[in-house]
C-alpha positions as CSV (number, residue, x, y, z in Angstrom):
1,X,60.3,168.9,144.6
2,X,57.3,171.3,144.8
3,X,55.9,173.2,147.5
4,X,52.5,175.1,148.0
5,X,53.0,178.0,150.6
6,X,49.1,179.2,151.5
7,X,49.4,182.7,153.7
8,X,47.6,186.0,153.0
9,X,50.6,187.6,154.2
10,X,52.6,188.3,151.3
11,X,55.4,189.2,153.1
12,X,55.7,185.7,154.8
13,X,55.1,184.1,151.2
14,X,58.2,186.0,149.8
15,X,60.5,184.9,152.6
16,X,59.7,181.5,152.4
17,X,59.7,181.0,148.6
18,X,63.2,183.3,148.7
19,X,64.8,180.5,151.4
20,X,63.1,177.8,149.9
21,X,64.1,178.4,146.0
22,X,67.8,178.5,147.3
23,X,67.4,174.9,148.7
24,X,66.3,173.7,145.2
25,X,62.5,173.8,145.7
26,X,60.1,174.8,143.1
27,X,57.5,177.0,145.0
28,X,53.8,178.0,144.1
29,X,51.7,179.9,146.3
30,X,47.9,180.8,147.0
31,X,46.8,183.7,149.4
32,X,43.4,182.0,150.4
33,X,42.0,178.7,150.6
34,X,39.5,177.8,147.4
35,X,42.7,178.7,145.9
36,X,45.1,176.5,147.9
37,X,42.3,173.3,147.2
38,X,42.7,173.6,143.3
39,X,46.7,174.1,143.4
40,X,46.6,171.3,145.8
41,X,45.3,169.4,143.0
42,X,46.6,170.9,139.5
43,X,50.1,171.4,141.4
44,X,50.6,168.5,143.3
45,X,52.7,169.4,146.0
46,X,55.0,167.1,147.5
47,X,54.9,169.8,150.9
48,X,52.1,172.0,151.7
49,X,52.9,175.2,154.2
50,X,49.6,176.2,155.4
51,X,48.7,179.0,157.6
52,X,45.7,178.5,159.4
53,X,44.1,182.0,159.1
54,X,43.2,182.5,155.8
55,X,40.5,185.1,154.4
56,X,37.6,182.8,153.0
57,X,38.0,179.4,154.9
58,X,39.9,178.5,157.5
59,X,43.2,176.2,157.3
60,X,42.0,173.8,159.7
61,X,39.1,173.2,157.0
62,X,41.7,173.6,153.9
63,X,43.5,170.8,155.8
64,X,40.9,167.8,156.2
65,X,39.4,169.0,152.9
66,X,43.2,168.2,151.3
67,X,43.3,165.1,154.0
68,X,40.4,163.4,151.7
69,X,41.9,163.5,148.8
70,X,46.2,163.2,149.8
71,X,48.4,162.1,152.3
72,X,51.0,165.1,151.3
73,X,52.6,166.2,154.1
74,X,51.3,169.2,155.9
75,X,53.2,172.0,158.0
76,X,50.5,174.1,159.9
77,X,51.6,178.0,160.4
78,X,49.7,180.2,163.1
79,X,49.9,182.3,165.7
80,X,48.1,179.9,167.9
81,X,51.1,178.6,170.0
82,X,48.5,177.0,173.0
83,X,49.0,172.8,173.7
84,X,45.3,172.2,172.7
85,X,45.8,174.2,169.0
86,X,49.1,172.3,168.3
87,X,47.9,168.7,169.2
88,X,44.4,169.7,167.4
89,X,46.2,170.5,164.1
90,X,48.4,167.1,164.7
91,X,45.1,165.7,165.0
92,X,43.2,167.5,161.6
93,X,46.1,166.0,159.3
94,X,49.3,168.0,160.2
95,X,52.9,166.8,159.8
96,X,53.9,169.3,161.9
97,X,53.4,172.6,163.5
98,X,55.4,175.8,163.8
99,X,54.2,179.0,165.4
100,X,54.7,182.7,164.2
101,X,56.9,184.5,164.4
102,X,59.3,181.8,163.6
103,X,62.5,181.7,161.9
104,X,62.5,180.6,157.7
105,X,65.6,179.1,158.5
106,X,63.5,176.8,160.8
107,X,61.1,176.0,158.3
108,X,63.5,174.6,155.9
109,X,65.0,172.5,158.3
110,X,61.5,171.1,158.9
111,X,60.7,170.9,155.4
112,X,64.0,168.7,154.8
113,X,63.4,166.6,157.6
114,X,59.7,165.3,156.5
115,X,60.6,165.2,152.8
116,X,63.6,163.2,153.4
117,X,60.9,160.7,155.4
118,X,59.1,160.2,152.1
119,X,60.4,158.6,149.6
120,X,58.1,158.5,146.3
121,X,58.0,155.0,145.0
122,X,58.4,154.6,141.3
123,X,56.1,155.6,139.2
124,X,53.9,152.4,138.0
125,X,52.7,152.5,134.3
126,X,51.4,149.0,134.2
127,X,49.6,146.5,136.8
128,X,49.5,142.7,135.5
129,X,47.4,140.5,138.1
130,X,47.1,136.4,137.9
131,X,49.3,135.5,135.2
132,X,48.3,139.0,133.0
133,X,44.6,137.4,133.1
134,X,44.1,141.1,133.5
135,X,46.4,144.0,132.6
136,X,46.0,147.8,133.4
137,X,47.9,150.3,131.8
138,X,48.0,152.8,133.7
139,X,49.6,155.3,131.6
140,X,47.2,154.5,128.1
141,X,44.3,154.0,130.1
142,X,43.9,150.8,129.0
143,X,42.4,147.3,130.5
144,X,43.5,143.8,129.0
145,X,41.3,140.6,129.9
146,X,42.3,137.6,129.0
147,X,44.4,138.9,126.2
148,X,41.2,141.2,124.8
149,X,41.7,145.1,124.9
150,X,38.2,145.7,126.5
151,X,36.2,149.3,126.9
152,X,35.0,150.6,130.0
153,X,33.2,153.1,130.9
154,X,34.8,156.2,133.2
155,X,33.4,154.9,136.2
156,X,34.0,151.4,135.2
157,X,37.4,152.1,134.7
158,X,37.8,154.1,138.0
159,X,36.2,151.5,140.5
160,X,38.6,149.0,138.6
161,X,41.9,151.2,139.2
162,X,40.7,152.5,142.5
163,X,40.4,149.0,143.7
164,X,43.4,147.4,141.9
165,X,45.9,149.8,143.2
166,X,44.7,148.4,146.8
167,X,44.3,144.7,146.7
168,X,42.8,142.9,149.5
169,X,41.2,146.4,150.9
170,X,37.4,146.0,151.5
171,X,35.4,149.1,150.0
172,X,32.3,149.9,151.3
173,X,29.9,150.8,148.7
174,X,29.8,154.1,150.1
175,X,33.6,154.5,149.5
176,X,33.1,153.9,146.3
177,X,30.9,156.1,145.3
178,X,33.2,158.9,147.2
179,X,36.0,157.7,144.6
180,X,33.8,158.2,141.5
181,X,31.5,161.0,143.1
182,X,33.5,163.8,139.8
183,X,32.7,161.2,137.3
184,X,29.2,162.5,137.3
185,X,27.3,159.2,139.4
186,X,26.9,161.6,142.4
187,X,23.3,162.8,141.6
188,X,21.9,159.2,141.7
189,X,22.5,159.2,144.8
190,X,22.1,155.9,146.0
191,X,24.8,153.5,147.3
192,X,23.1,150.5,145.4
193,X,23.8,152.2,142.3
194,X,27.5,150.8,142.7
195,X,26.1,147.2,142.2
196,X,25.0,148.1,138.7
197,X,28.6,149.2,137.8
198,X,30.4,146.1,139.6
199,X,28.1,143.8,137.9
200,X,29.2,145.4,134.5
201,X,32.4,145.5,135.4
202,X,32.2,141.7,136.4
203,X,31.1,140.9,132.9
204,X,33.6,142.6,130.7
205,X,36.5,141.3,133.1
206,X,35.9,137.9,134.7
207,X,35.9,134.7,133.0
208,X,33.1,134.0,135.3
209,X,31.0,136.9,136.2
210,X,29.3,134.4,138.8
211,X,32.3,133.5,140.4
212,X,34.7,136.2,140.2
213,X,38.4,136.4,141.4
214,X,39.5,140.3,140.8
215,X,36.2,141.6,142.1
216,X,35.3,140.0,145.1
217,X,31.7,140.3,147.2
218,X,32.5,140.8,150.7
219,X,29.2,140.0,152.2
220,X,27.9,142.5,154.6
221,X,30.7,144.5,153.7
222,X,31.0,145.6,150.1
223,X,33.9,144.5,147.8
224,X,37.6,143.8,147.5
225,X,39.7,143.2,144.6
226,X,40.8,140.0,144.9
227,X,43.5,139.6,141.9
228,X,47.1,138.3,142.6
229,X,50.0,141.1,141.3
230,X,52.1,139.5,138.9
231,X,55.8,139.2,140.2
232,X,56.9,141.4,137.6
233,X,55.0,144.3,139.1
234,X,55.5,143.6,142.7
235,X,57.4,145.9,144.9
236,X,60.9,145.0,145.8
């Protein structure tokens, strides 16, 4: 399992990684936090180590800018050892919440106790909904309706996924326009402009755009995805 340890303090880093890499744990590391956000994403960490003073921004906001995008777990570091600072990092998006100087052989035990909490469900390469009416596969990028390979666009294909992996979940049309904000819709800048995309959407994937059963008009709401996962593909 990987861990990202953020701390400017190199000397902390090296500890860490040296106790850490003898339990088994593949460690990267980032001494400030623009650098922490883009390991958190081209790493994908299964444990962040954050220390809350960092050079550029602070942890608290490297925290609920991670907190957006994940739910990896967090473990805060600071000297901060006040009531109010640990329950506000419990609040921001921490797991937990040690303060220095602390022991590393501490830290591991912490590390083991919330990684042995989360267990990483299978990977899923392929979602079938309705009696495969509609197929995604996840792994080829690929959509199925009705037995036709259909093409979507990017942001087609990300409102469908977004929405499919959480069925039954009302989206607001402002949280979907947070999901496909990177695939380059974020300068319209208009919530209505997700209408235009579910209405395409609608027609490449319903049988009846007019009546639709996988995207579903939640009225004064937004939408839900309202297909039916095959038993093949549902959890155990």
């Amino acid at each position: 399992m990987k861990i990202l340890i953020v701390d400017d303090e190199r000397r902390i880093v090296e500890v860490l990684e040296a106790y850490l890499e003898r339990e088994g744990y593949e460690i990267h590391s980032a001494d400030n936090g623009i650098d922490a956000l883009k390991k958190a994403k081209t790493v994908s960490p299964d444990l962040i180590i954050l220390d809350l003073m960092l050079p550029d921004i602070s942890g608290e906001e490297v925290c609920r800018l991670v907190r957006k995008e994940s739910d990896v777990p967090i473990i805060m570091l600071t000297a901060k050892s006040a009531e109010d600072d640990r329950i506000n990092g419990i609040v921001m998006g921490a797991d937990d919440y040690i303060t220095k100087p602390f022991s590393p052989r501490e830290v591991v035990v912490r590390v083991q106790a919330i990684l042995r909490r989360i267990k990483k469900p299978e990977k899923v390469e392929r979602l079938e909904f309705n009696g495969r009416k509609l197929s995604i596969d996840l792994e080829k990028k690929e959509v199925t309706a009705n037995g036709q390979l259909i093409t979507l666009t990017p942001i087609e294909y990300k409102l469908l996924t977004n929405m499919a992996t959480n069925p039954g979940r009302v989206y607001s049309r402002m949280d979907l326009l947070e999901k496909i904000q990177d695939e380059g819709m974020y300068y319209e800048g208009y919530e209505r402009s997700v209408d235009t995309h579910i209405k395409n959407l609608r027609k490449k994937i319903e049988t009846d755009s007019r009546q639709p059963e996988f995207i579903v008009t939640v009225f004064g709401m937004g939408y839900k995805f309202g297909g039916v996962l095959d038993a093949a593909n549902a959890p155990v």
